[in-house]
C-alpha positions as CSV (number, residue, x, y, z in Angstrom):
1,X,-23.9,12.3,8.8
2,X,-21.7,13.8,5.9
3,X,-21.1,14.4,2.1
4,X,-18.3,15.8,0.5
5,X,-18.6,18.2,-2.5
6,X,-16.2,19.3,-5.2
7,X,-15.1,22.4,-4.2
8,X,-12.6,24.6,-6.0
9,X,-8.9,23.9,-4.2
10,X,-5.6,22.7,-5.6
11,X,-7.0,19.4,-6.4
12,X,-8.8,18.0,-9.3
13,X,-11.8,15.5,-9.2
14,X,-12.0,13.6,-12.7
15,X,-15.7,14.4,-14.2
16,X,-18.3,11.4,-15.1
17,X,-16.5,12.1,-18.8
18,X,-12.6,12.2,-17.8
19,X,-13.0,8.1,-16.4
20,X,-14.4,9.1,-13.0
21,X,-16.1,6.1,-11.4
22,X,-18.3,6.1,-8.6
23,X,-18.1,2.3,-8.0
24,X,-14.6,1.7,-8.8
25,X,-13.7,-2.3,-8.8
26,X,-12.2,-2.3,-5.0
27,X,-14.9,-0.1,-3.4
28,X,-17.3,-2.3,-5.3
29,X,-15.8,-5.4,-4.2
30,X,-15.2,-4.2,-0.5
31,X,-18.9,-3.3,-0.5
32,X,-20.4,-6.6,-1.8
33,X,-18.0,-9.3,0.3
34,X,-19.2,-6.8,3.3
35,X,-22.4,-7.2,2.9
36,X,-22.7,-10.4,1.6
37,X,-21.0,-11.9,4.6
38,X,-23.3,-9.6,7.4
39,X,-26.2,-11.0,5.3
40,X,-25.2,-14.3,4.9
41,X,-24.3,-14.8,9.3
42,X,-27.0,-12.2,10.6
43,X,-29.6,-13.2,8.0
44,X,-29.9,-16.3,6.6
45,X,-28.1,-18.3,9.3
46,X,-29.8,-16.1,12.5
47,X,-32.3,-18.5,13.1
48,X,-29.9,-21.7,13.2
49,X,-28.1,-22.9,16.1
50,X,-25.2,-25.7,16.7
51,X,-25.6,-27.5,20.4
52,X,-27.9,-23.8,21.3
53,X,-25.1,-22.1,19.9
54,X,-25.9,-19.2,17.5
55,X,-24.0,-19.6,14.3
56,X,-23.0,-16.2,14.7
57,X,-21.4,-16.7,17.6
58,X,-19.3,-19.5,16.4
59,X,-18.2,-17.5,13.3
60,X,-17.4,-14.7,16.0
61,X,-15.3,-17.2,17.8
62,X,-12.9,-17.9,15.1
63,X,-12.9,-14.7,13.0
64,X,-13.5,-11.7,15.2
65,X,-9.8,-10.2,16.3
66,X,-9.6,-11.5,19.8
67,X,-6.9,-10.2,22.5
68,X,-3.7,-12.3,22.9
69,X,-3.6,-15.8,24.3
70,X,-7.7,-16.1,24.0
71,X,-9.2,-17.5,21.3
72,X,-6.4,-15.6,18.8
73,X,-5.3,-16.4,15.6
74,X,-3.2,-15.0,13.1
75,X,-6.2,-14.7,10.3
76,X,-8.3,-12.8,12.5
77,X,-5.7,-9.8,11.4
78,X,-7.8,-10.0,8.1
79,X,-11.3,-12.0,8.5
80,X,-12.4,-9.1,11.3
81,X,-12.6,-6.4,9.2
82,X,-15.3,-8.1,7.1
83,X,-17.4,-9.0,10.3
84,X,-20.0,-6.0,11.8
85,X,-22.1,-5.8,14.7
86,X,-25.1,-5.2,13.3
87,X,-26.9,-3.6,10.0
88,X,-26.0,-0.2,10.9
89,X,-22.3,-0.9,11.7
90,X,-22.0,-2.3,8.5
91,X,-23.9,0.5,6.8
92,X,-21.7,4.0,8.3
93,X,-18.6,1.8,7.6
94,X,-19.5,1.1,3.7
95,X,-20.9,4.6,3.3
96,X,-17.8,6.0,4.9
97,X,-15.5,3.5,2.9
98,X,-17.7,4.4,-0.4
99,X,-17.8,8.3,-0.1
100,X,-13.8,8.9,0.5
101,X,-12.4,5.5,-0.9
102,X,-14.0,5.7,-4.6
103,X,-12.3,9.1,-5.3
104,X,-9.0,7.5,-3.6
105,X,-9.0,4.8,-5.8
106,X,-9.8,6.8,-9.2
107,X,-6.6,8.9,-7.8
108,X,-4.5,6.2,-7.5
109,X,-5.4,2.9,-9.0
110,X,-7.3,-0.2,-7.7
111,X,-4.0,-2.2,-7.0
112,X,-2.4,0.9,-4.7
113,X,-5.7,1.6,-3.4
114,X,-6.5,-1.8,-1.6
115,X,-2.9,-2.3,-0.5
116,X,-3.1,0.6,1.2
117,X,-6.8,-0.6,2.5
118,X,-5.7,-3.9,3.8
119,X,-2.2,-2.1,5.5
120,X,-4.4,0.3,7.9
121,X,-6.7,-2.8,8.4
122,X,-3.2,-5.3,9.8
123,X,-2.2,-1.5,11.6
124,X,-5.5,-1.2,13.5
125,X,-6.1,-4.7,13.9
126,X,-1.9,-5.2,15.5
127,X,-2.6,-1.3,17.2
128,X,-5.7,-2.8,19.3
129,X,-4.0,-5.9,20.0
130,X,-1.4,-3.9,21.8
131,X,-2.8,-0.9,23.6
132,X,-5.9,-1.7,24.0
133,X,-5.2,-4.1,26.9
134,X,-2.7,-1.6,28.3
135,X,-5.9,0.6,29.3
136,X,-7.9,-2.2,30.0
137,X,-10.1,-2.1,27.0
138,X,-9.3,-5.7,25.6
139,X,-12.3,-7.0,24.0
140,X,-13.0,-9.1,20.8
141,X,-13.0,-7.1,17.6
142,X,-14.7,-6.7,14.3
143,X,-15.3,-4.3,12.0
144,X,-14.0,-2.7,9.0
145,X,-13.2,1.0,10.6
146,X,-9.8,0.8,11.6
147,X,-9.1,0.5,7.8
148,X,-11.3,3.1,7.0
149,X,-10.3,5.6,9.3
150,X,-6.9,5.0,7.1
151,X,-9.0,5.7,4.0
152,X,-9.8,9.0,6.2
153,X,-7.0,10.1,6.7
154,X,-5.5,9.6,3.0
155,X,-8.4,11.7,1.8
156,X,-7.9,14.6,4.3
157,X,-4.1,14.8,3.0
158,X,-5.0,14.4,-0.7
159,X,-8.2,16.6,-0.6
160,X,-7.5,18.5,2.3
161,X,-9.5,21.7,1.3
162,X,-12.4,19.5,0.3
163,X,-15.8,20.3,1.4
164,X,-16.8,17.9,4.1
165,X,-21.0,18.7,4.4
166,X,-22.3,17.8,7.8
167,X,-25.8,16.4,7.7
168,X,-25.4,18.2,4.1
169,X,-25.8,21.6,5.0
170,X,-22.7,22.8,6.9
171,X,-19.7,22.9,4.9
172,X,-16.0,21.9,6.6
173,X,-12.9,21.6,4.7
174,X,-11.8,17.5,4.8
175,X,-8.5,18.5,6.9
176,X,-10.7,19.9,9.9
177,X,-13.3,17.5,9.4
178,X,-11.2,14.9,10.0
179,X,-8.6,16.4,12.5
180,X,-11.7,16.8,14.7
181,X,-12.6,13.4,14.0
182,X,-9.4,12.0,15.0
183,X,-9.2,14.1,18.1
184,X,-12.3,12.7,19.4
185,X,-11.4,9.1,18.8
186,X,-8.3,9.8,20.9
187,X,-10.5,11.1,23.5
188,X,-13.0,8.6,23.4
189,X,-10.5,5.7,23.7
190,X,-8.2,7.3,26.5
191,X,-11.2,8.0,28.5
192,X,-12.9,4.6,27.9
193,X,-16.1,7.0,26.8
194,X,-18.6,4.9,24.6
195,X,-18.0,1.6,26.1
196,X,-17.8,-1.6,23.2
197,X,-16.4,0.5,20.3
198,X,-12.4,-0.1,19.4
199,X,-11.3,3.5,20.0
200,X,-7.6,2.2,19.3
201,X,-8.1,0.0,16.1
202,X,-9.5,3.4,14.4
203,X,-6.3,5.2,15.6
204,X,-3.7,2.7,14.5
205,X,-5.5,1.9,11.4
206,X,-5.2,6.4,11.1
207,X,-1.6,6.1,12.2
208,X,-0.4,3.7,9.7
209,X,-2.1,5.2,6.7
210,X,-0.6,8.7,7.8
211,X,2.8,7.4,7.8
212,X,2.2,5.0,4.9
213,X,1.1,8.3,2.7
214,X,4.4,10.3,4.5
215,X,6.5,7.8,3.3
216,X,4.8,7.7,-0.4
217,X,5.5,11.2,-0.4
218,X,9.2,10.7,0.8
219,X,9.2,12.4,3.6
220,X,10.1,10.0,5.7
221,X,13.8,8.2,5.1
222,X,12.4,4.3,5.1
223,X,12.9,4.6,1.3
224,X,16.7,5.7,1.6
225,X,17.2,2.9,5.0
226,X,15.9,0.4,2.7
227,X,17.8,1.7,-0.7
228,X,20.9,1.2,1.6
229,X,20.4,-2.0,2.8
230,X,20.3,-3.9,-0.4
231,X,22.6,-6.0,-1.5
232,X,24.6,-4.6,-4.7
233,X,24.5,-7.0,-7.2
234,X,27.2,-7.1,-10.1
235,X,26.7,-7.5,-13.8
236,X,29.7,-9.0,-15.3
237,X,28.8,-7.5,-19.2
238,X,28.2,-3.9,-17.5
239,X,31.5,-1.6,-17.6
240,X,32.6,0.0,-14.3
241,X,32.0,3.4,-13.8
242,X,35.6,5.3,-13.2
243,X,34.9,8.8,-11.6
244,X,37.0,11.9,-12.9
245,X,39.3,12.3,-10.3
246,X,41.0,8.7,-11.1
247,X,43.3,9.1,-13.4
248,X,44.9,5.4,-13.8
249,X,44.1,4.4,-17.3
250,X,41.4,2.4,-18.3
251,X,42.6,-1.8,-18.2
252,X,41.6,-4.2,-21.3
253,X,40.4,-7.8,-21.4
254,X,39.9,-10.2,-24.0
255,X,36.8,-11.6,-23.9
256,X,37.8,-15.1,-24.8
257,X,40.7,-15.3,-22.2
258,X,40.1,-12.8,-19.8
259,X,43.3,-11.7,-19.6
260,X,44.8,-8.1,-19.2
261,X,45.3,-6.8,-23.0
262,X,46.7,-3.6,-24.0
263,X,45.0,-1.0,-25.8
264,X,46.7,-0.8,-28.9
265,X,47.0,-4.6,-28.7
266,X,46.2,-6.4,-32.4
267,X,42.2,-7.6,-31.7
268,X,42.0,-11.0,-32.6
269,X,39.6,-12.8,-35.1
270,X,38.5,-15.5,-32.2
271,X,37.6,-12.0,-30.4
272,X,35.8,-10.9,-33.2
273,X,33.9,-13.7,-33.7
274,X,32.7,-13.7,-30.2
275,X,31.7,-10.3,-30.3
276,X,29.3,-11.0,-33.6
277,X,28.0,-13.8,-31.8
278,X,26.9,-12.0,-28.8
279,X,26.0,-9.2,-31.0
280,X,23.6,-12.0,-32.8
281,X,22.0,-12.8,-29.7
282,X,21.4,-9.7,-27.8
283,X,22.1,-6.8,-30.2
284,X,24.6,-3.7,-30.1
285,X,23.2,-2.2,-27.2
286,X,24.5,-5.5,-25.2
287,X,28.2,-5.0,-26.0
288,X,30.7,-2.9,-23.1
289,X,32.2,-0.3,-23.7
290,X,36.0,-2.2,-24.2
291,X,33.6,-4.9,-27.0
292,X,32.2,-1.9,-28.9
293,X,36.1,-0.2,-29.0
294,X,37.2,-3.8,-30.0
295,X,35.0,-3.8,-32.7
296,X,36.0,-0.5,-34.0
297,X,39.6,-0.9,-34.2
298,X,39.0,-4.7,-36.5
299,X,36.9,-2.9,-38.4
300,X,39.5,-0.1,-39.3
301,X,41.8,-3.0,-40.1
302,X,39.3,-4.3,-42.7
303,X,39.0,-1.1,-44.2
């Protein structure tokens, strides 16, 4: 068991007066949709059965994440992170997910906060698809701590000198805490120790938040790969940047012809007129550069 205090390191936790919430609207909707949906299959529809089938199990049968080519579906990437084993499966999950997720989300917003959530859930959930199998470990899954081991491992790089309390005596900063943590999942799920829990779903779901949060940081160059990649779309109103070292002068357009126009060329009234009009419709600021010099030199004439 563990708490975390508020310590005195580099980072800031917002005070019950600075907008601090304890049940911020993600957490609290993560908790109740977990535990209504435990309560509602393990509860209330326990004691009913379909052909001596236990409801349960059919649920399990079509949203649990099952291995590849059995029973497998593409929404079981989401639906088995909102199904648990059992009342105290459920329970270290959403105390896990409530202690280091609320002060995530204050830090960063409800909308970043379960994006981030639901990409370490797909990660784990894609992670045990994959290697589990490899070490013979493929088994139906379900569960909601492969995203939460993400949620981990955000709050160990945001919080990192946090005080972690084990069974709320011993303190341990949040970066040990959880480098331990994640050491003995790795462990665990190479040596097949504790049999029937997805070592490798807790891992991915760790692996993708960590790169996720070095990417959000830019340390990583997907940002720049991607920046590259996109298309560069032209605006035919904005004026082309000429660097310094070309030295061909500037070319002129009229705007009603499109043909090339000297400088000192006479600016027409049809020109004019079309530059009021657009002027009229999207302001000054709309005009190029060669529009606003256009401008200028009629007006000179007037005066």
């Amino acid at each position: 068991m563990a708490s975390y205090g508020q310590g005195t390191g580099p980072y800031y936790r917002p005070s019950l007066f600075g907008g601090f919430s304890f049940f911020p609207p993600m957490i609290k909707a993560l908790l109740i949709s977990n535990v209504a949906i435990w309560f509602v299959l393990d509860v209330l529809l326990a004691p009913f059965t379909v052909a001596g089938v236990p409801i349960f199990s059919i649920f399990k049968e079509y949203l649990a994440l099952w291995p590849l080519g059995t029973n497998f579906w593409p929404w079981q990437l989401v639906t088995y992170m909102f199904m648990h084993g059992g009342i105290w499966h459920l329970f270290f999950n959403m105390l896990a997910l409530w202690m280091f997720g609320m002060e995530l989300e204050n830090t960063w917003g409800s909308k970043k906060f379960i994006i981030y959530y639901f990409i370490c859930g797909l990660g784990a959930g894609i992670s045990n698809l994959v290697v589990a199998p490899l070490v013979g470990q493929a088994a139906p899954t379900i569960g909601a701590s492969g995203a939460v081991f993400g949620v981990l491992i955000a709050f160990g790089m945001l919080f990192p000198d946090r005080p972690i309390y084990l069974y709320f005596l011993l303190p341990v900063k949040a970066k040990y805490f959880i480098a331990v943590y994640i050491g003995l999942e790795l462990f665990y799920g190479v040596t097949g120790t504790t049999d029937g829990v997805a070592h490798f779903a807790h891992l991915g779901g760790a692996a993708v938040g960590f790169i996720y949060l070095l990417n959000d940081m830019n340390l990583l160059p997907f940002r720049r790969w991607f920046n590259a990649l996109r298309p560069v779309t032209k605006d035919p109103w904005r004026t082309t940047h000429v660097p310094r070292s070309d030295t061909r002068p500037a070319k002129f357009y009229d705007i009603t012809t499109g043909k090339e126009m000297d400088e000192k060329e006479e600016v027409s009234q049809e020109v004019v007129d079309a530059i009021l009009d657009k002027i009229s419709k999207g302001g000054y600021q709309s005009l190029t550069e060669e529009e606003k010099r256009q401008l200028f030199e009629a007006s000179k004439k007037i005066h």
